[in-house]
C-alpha positions as CSV (number, residue, x, y, z in Angstrom):
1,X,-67.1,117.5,-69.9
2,X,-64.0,119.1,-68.7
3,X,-61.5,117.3,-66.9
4,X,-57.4,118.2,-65.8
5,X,-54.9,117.4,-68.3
6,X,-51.6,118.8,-66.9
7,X,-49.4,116.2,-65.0
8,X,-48.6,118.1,-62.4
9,X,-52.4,119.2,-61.8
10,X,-53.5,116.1,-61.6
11,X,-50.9,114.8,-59.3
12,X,-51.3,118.1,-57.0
13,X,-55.5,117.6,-56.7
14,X,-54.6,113.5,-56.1
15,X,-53.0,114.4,-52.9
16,X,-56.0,117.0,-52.1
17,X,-58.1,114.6,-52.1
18,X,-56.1,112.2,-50.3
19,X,-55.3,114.0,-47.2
20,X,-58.4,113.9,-45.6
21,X,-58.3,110.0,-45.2
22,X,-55.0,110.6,-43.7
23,X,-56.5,113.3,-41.3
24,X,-55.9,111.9,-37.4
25,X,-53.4,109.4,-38.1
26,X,-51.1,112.1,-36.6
27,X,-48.5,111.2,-39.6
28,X,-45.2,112.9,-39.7
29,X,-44.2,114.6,-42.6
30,X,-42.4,111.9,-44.8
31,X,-44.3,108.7,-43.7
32,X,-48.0,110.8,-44.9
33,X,-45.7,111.2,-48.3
34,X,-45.4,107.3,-48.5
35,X,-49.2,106.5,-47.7
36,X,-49.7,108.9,-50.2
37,X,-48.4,107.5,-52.9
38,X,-49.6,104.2,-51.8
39,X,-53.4,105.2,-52.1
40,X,-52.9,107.1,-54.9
41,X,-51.4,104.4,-56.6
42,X,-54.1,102.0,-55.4
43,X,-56.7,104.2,-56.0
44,X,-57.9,103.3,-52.5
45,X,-58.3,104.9,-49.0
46,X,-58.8,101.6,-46.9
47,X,-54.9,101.4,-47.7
48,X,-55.1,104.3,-44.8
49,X,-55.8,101.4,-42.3
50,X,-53.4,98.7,-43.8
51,X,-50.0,100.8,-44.0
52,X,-47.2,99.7,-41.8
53,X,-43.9,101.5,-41.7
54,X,-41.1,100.8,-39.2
55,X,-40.1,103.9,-37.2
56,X,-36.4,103.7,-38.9
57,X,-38.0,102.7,-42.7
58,X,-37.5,106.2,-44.1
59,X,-34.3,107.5,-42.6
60,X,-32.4,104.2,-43.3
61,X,-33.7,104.0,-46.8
62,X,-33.1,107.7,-47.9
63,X,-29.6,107.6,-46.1
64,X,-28.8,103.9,-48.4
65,X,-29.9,105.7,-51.7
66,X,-27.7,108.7,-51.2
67,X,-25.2,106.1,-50.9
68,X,-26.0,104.5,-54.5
69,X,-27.7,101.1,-53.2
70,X,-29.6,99.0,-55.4
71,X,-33.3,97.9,-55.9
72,X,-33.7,94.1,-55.6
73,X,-37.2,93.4,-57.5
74,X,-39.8,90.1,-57.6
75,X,-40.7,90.7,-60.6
76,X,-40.0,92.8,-64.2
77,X,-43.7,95.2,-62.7
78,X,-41.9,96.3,-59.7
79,X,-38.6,97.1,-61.7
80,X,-40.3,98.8,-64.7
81,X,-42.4,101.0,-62.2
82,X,-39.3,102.6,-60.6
83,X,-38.1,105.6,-61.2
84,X,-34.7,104.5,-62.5
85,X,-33.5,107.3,-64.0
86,X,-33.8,108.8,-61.1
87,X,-32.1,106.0,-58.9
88,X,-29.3,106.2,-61.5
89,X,-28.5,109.4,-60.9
90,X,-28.1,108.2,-57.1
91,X,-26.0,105.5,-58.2
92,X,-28.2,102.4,-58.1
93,X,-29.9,100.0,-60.3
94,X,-33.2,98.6,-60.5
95,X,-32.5,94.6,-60.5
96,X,-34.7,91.5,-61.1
97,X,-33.7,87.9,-62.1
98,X,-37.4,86.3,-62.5
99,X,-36.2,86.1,-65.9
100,X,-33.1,84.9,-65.9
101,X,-32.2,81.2,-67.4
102,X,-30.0,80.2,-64.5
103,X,-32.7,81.1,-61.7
104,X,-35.5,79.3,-64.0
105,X,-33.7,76.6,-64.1
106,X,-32.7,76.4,-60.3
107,X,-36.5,76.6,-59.4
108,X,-37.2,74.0,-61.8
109,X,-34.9,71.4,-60.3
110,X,-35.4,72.3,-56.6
111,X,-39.1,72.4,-57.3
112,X,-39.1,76.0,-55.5
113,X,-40.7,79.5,-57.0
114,X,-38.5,81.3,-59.7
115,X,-38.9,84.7,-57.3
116,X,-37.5,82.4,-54.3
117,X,-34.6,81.2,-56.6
118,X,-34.1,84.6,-57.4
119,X,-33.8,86.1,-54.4
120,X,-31.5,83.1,-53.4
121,X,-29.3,84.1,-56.6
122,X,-28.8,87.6,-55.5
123,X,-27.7,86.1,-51.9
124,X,-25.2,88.5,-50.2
125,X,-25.7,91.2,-52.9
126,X,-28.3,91.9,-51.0
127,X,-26.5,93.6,-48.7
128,X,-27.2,97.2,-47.6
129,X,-29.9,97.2,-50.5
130,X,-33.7,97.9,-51.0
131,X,-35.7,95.0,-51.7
132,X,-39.3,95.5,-52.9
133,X,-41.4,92.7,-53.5
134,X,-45.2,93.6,-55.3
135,X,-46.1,90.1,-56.5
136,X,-44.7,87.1,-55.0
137,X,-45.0,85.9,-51.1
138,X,-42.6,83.2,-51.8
139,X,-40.2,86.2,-52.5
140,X,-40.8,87.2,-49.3
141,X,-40.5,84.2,-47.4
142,X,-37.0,83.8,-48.7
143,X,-35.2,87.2,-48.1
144,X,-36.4,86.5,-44.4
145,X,-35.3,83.0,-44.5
146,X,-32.4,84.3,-45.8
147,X,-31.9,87.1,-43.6
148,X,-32.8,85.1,-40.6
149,X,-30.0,81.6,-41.6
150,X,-27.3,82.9,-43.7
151,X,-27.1,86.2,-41.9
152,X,-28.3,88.3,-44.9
153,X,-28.7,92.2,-44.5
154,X,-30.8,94.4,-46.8
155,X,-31.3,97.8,-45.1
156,X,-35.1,97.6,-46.0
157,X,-37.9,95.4,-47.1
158,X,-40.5,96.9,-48.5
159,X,-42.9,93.9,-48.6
160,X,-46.5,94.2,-50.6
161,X,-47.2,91.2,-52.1
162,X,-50.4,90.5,-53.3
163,X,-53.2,87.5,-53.4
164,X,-54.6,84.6,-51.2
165,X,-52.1,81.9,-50.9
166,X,-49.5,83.2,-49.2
167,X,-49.4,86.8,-48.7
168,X,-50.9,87.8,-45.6
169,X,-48.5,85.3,-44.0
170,X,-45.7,86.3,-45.4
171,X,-46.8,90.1,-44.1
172,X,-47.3,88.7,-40.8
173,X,-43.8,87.6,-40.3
174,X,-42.4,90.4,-41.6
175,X,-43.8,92.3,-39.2
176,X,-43.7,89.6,-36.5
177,X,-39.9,89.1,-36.9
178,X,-39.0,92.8,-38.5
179,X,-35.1,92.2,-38.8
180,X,-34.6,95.5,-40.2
181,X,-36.6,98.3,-41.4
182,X,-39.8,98.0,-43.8
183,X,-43.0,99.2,-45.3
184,X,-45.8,97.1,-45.9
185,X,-49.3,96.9,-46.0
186,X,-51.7,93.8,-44.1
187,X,-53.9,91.5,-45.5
188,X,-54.3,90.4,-49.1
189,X,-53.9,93.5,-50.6
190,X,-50.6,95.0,-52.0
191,X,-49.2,94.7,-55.3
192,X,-46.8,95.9,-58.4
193,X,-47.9,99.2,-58.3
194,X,-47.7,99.1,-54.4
195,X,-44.2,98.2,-54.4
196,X,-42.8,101.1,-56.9
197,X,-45.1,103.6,-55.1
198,X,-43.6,103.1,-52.0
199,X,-40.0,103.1,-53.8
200,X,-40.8,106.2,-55.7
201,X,-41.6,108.0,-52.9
202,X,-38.7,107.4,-51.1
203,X,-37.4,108.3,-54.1
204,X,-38.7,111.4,-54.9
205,X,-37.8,112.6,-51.1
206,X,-34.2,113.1,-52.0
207,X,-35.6,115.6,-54.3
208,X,-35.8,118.2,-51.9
């Protein structure tokens, strides 16, 4: 059997095969880059149907990584799936707390999610970042709670979490309330590798 083993071949006949479920969605340029990446790294079309990306998403998010911003993650999946060394040569860092002693602890006594306390930690750090959340819908919840009563401002939210207690919901109102800029995707489905698609494409943008 013979089969593509270059990298870049591989990648390049991906996106081949890709574009056709993307034919008639009358995408521009950079957003058909972002779904992209999303259904490649989902290794599913139906994502075709499910993206959402605000009209500002792209422009906002290249312009704040130019500027050196940092990634504020859910969880260690998202962060390990970014291109870092590419962000550090932007400037920015790849951040995630789910981990830390201080925010396990804080969850513990308020009875909340460590990814809420985390995002909670972070606070007004988050700031003029990127926040990318691939796991938790509590995560999610937060930032906008956060955005929404302590006046909060992340320049994006690029909001995928995954599963059946919470996730949809927490989609909903990101897109029901949109407070600034985001990508996500409806429904259930989302995800780690959702998240650091969608940052990686952004990402590899600036390459150009």
């Amino acid at each position: 059997m013979q089969f593509i083993t270059d990298p870049g071949q591989i990648e390049a006949r991906s996106m081949e095969l890709i574009a056709p479920y993307l034919a008639g969605l009358n995408l521009p340029p950079q957003v058909s880059k972002v779904y992209s990446r999303i259904i490649h790294a989902a290794g599913d079309p139906d994502y075709a149907k499910l993206i959402r990306i605000h009209p500002d998403a792209i422009s906002v998010a290249c312009q704040a990584l130019r500027s050196g911003c940092n990634i504020f993650c859910d969880v260690e999946m998202v962060r390990t799936g970014i291109n870092r060394r590419r962000l550090a040569e932007l400037g920015g860092q790849a951040l995630c707390l789910i981990a830390d002693p201080e925010v396990a602890e804080e969850a513990k006594q308020l009875g909340i999610t460590r990814s809420m306390a985390a995002m909670r930690h972070f606070g007004t750090a988050l700031n003029g970042g990127i926040i990318a959340i691939g796991n938790a819908p509590t995560a999610l919840f937060e930032v906008l709670r956060l955005i929404r009563e302590e006046a909060v401002r992340p320049c994006l939210i690029i909001g995928v979490p995954v599963g059946f207690v919470g996730a949809a919901e927490s989609k909903d109102l990101l897109l029901a309330e949109a407070p600034v800029p985001y990508i996500t995707v409806s429904g259930n489905k989302g995800g780690s590798p959702i998240a650091a698609a969608s940052m990686n494409s952004l990402l590899y943008m600036l390459d150009k």
